[in-house]
C-alpha positions as CSV (number, residue, x, y, z in Angstrom):
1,X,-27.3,-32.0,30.5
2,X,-28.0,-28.3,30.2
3,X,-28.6,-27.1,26.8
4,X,-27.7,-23.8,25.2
5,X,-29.8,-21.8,22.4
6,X,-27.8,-20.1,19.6
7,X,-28.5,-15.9,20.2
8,X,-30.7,-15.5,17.2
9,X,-31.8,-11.9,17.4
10,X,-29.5,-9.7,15.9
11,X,-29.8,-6.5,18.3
12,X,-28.4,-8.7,21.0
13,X,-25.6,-9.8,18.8
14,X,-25.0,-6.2,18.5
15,X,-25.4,-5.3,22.3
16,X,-23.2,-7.9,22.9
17,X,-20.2,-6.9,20.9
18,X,-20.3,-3.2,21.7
19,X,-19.8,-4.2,25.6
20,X,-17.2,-6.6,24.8
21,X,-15.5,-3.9,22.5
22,X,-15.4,-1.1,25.2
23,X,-14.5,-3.8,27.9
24,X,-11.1,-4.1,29.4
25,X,-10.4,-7.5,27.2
26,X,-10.1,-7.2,23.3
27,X,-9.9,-10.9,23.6
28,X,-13.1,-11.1,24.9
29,X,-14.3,-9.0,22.1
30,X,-12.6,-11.3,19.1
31,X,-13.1,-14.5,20.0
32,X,-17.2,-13.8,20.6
33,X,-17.1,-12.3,16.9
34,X,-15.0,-14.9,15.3
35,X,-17.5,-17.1,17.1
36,X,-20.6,-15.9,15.6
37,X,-19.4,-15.3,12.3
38,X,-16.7,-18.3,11.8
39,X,-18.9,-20.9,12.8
40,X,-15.7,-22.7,14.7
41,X,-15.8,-24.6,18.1
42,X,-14.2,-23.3,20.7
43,X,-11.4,-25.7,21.1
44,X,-10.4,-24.5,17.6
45,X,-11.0,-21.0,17.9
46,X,-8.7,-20.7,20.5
47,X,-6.2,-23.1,18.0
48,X,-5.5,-20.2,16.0
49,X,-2.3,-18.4,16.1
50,X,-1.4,-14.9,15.0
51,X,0.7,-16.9,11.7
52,X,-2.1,-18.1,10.4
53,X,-4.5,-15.1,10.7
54,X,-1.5,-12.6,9.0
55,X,0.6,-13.2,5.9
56,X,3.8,-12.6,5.4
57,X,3.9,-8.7,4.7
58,X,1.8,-9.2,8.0
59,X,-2.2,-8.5,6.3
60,X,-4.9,-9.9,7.8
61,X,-5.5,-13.2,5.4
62,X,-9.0,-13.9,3.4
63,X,-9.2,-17.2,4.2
64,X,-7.3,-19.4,7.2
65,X,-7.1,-22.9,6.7
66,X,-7.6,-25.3,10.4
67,X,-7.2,-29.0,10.9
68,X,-10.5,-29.4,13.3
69,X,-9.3,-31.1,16.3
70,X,-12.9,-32.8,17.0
71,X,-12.4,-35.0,13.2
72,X,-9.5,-33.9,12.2
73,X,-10.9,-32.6,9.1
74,X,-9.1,-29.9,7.0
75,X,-10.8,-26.7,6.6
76,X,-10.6,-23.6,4.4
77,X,-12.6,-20.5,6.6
78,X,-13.4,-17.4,4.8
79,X,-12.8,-14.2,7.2
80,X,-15.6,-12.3,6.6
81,X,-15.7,-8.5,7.1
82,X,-16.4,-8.8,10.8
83,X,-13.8,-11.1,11.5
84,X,-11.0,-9.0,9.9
85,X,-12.3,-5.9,11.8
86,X,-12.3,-7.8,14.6
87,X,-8.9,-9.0,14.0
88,X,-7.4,-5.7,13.3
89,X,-9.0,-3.7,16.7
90,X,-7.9,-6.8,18.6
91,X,-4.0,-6.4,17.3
92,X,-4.6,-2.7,17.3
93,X,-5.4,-2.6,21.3
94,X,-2.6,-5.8,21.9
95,X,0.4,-4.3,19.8
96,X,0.2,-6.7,17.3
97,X,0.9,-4.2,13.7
98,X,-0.1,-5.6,10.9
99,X,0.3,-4.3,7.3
100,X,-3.1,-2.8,6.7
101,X,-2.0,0.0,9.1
């Protein structure tokens, strides 16, 4: 089995995320920072749904709240500042308004 270290130094974090942000895919770009700063496997990372990152007047949320679907364990998830910039350039480039606009 191949393992895979955690990117620990912060200027590649950095690197990273600009190339994603200036790449074709904001997808790309969202799901790498809602990676690093979410702390969420993949499988539930790509769980979430627009309804449960936006409220009703259609802001970004401060906290989503996920059934993992490894134990099935409920879990409250701050977004953290990153996240929600994340969030709002990805629905920025995809369409998606939201109310903070």
């Amino acid at each position: 089995m191949i393992t895979v270290e955690p990117i620990r130094d912060a200027k590649k974090i950095v690197a990273i995320k600009t190339i994603l942000k200036a790449g074709k895919y904001p997808r790309d770009y969202l799901l790498f920072t809602l990676g690093i700063n979410l702390a969420l496997r993949v499988s539930d990372l790509l769980a979430l749904k627009v309804k449960d990152v936006l409220d009703r007047k259609g802001d970004i949320v401060e906290s989503v709240h996920i059934r993992e679907r490894k134990t099935g364990r409920e879990r409250k998830i701050r977004l953290n500042r990153s996240a929600r910039e994340a969030l709002d350039f990805y629905f920025s480039k995809v369409g998606i308004s939201n109310g903070e606009e």
